[in-house]
ZAMARGU-4260 file (C-alpha; in steps of 0.2 Angstrom, whole numbers, plus 5000, padded with zeros to 4 digits):
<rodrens>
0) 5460/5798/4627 | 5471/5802/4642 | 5489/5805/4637 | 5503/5795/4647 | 5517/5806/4651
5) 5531/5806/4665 | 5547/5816/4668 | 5566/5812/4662 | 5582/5817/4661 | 5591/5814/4641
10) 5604/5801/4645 | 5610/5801/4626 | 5610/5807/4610 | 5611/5793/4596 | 5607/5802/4581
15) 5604/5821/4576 | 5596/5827/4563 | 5587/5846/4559 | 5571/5839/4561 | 5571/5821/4572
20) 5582/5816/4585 | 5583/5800/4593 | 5589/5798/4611 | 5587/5791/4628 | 5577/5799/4641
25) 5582/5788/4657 | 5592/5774/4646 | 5574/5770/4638 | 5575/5772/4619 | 5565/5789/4613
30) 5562/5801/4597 | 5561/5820/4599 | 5554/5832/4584 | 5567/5847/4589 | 5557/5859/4577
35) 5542/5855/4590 | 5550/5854/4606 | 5566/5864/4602 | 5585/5858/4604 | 5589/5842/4612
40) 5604/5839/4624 | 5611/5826/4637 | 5603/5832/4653 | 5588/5840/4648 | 5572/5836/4658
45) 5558/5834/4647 | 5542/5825/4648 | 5539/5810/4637 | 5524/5802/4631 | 5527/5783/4634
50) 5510/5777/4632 | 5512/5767/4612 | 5528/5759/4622 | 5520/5752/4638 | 5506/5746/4626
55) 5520/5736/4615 | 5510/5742/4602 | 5520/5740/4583 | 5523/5758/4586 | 5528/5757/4603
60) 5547/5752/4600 | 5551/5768/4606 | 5544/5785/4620 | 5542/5803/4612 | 5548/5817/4619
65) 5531/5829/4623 | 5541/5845/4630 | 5558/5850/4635 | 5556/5859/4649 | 5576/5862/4649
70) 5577/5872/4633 | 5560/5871/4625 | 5546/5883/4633 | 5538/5898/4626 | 5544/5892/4608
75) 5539/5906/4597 | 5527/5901/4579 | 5537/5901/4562 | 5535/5920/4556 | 5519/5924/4546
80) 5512/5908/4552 | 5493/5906/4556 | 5484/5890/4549 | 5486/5877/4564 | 5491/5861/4561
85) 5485/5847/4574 | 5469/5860/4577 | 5462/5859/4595 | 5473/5848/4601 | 5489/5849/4616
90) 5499/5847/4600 | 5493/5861/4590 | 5505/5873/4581 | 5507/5885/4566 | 5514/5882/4550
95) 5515/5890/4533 | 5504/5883/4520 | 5509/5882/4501 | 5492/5885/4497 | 5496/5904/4504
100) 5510/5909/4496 | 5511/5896/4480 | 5500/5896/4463 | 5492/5879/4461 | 5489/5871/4444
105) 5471/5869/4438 | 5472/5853/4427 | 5487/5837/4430 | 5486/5836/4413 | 5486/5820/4415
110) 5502/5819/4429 | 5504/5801/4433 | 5498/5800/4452 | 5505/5784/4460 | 5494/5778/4476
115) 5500/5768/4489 | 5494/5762/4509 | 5510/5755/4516 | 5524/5766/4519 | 5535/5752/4514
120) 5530/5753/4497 | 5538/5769/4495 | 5555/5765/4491 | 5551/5749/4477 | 5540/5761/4467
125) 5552/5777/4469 | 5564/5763/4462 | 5554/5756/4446 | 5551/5775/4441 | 5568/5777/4441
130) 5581/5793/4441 | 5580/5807/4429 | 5564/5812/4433 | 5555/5825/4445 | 5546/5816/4459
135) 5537/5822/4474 | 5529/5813/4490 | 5514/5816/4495 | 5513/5809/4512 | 5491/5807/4519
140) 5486/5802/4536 | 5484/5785/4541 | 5502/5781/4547 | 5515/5791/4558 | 5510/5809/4555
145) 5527/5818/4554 | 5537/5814/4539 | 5552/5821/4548 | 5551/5801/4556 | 5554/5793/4539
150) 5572/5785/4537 | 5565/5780/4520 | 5562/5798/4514 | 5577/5803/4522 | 5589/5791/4511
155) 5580/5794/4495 | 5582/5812/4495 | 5599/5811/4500 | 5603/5799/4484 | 5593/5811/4474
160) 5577/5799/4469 | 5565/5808/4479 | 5566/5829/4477 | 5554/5833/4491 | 5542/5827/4503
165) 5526/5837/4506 | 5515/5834/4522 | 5495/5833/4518 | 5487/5839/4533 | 5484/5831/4548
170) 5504/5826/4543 | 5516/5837/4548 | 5534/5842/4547 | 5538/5839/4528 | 5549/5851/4516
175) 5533/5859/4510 | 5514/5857/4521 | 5498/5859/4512 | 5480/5857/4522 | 5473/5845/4505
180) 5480/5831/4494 | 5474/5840/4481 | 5485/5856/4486 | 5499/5844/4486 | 5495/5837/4468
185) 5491/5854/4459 | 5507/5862/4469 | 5516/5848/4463 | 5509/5849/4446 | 5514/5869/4446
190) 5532/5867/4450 | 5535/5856/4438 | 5536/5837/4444 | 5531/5824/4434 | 5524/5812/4447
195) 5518/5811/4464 | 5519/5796/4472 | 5504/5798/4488 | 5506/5787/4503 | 5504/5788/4522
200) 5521/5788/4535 | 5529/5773/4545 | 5517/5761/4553 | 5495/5758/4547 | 5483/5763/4559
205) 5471/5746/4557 | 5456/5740/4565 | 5457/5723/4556 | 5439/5729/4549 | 5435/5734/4531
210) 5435/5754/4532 | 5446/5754/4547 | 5464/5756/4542 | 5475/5768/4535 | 5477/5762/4519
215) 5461/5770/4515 | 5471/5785/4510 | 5476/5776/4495 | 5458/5780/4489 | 5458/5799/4496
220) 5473/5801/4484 | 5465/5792/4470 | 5452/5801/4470 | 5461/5817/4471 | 5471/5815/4456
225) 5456/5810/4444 | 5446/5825/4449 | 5459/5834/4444 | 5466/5824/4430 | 5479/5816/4434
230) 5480/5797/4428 | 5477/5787/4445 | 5489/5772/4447 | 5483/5760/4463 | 5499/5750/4471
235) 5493/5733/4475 | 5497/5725/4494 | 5504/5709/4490 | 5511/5695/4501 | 5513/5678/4501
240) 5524/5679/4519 | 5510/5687/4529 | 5502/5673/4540 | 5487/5684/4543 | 5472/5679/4533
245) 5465/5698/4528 | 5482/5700/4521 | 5488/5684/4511 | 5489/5686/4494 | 5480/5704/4491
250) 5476/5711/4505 | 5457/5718/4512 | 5466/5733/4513 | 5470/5736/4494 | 5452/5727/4490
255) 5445/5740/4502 | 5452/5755/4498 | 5448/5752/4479 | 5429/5751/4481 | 5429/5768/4487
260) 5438/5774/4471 | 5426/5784/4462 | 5433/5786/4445 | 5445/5779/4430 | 5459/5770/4440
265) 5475/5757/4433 | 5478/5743/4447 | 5495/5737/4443 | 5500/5720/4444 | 5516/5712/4442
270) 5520/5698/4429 | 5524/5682/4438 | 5509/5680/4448 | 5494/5673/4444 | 5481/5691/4441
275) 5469/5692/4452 | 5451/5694/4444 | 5440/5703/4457 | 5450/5717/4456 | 5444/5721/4439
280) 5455/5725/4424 | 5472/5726/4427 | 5489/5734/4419 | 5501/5720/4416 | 5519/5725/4419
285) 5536/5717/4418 | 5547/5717/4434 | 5562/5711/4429 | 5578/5715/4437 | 5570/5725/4452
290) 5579/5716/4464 | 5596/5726/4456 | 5586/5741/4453 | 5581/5739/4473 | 5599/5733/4480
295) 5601/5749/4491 | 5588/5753/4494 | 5577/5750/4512 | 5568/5737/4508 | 5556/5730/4524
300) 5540/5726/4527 | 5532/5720/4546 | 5549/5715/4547 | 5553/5705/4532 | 5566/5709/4520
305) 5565/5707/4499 | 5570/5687/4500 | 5555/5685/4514 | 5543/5694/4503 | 5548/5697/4486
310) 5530/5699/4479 | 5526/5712/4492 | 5540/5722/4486 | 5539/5718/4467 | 5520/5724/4468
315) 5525/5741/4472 | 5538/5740/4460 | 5528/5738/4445 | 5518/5755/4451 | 5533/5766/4449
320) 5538/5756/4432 | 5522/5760/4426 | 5521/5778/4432 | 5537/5780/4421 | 5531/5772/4406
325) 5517/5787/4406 | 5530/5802/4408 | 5532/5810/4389
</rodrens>
């Protein structure tokens, strides 16, 4: 797998944050993770990996920086820091792990665990669990692997829907980084939150085969919270917008990840549509009023907003209405 890098000079800065800037390296659009690559400024020379870009992949709106060479070598490791993240690879670095320094709980007691594929669902089921409760993301590999790239957590932490976002190794830069899901959902459970919504970061690695995609992680997390008995809530992938065959109506990825499921699961399905048998028994629920419930909020999916798509967005609605129907 040969990386494709080339040199550049930071033309500008279009947005800053702690942990994601977005610039320009030569006038070409790019993303730098400053607590990777250290500071970001017009004029730097850095090296940028353009090879998603000049592939026009989906993920390929966009280069990422790979080194500034201006401001960013001999970058020392976060103190007492010594489990590698990205392991063996030109990426690798150290982070501290919860699973270190934190007690994890032994039993979810029963912890609504909601478990999603598509970074998209994220903001519809954070939105039908609603405020006044304590809820963590979990984000799994199978998408973008930083959370730090994720507008979507970004905004609901900002408007206090979402407390904190914890990275499940291979993912990287969340609030909190665990090498397991099931670190993330007995840390979780130890701190007091009372529901974990698990899911993978912007953009699906997909094969268009049956065990080739991202939303596999659906199942990993399913499985997780079961073993350690938490009550497993599967987000459906709905569309009727989506002109591709594996994905109209319920897609192969949600049928998919569900066979792998090992254990007592709830597949949630909104009222309105008509149920879909071959996913066995389902949990019913009522979605009424999520369009104002979801209003502003982030709502896109491949590039279609809530009048495109509504079912898509509904779908994953009815997940977080459920979750909260479980929470004493």
């Amino acid at each position: 797998m040969p990386l494709t890098l080339r040199w550049g000079t930071v033309t500008a800065i279009a947005q800053a944050y702690d942990e994601l800037v977005r610039c320009e390296v030569d006038d070409a659009p790019c993303i730098a993770y400053p607590r990777q690559t250290g500071p970001i400024e017009v004029g730097d020379t850095v090296l940028v990996n353009t090879q998603a870009r000049d592939l026009a992949l989906g993920s390929g709106g966009f280069d990422v920086v790979y080194a500034n060479l201006t401001r960013g070598l001999v970058l020392q490791p976060a103190p007492s820091t010594h489990v590698m993240m990205l392991p063996y690879t030109v990426a690798q670095s150290a982070a501290g792990c919860a699973e270190e320094r934190d007690p994890l709980a032994e039993d979810l007691e029963g912890m609504p665990v909601v478990c999603s594929g598509l970074h998209s669902q994220l903001a519809p089921i954070v939105a039908g669990i609603g405020p006044g409760v304590r809820i963590a993301y979990a984000q799994l590999g199978g998408g973008a692997l930083p959370v730090a790239l994720s507008d979507t957590v970004r905004l609901l932490k900002t408007r206090k829907l979402l407390e904190i976002a914890i990275a499940v190794s291979p993912c990287i830069e969340g609030d909190v980084q665990v090498v397991s899901v099931a670190s993330a959902l007995a840390w979780a459970k130890e701190k007091g939150f009372d529901v974990v919504v698990c899911g993978i970061g912007p953009g699906v690695v997909g094969t268009g085969s049956q065990f080739g995609h991202g939303g596999l992680a659906l199942a990993e997390a399913a499985n997780a919270a079961i073993a350690l008995g938490g009550r497993a809530i599967v987000t459906v992938r709905y569309s009727e917008a989506d002109l591709r065959e594996r994905h109209k109506g319920v897609s192969h990825h949600t049928r998919s990840a569900v066979r792998l499921i090992l254990g007592p699961y709830e597949v949630v399905w909104p009222v309105g549509i008509e149920p879909e048998p071959s996913l066995g028994p389902l949990v019913e629920v009522r979605v009424d009023r999520w369009q104002e419930a979801t209003a502003n909020l982030p709502l896109s999916h491949m590039g279609r907003q809530q009048s495109d798509d509504p079912w898509f967005f509904a779908a994953a609605f009815a997940a977080g209405r459920h979750a909260r129907s479980l929470i004493g």
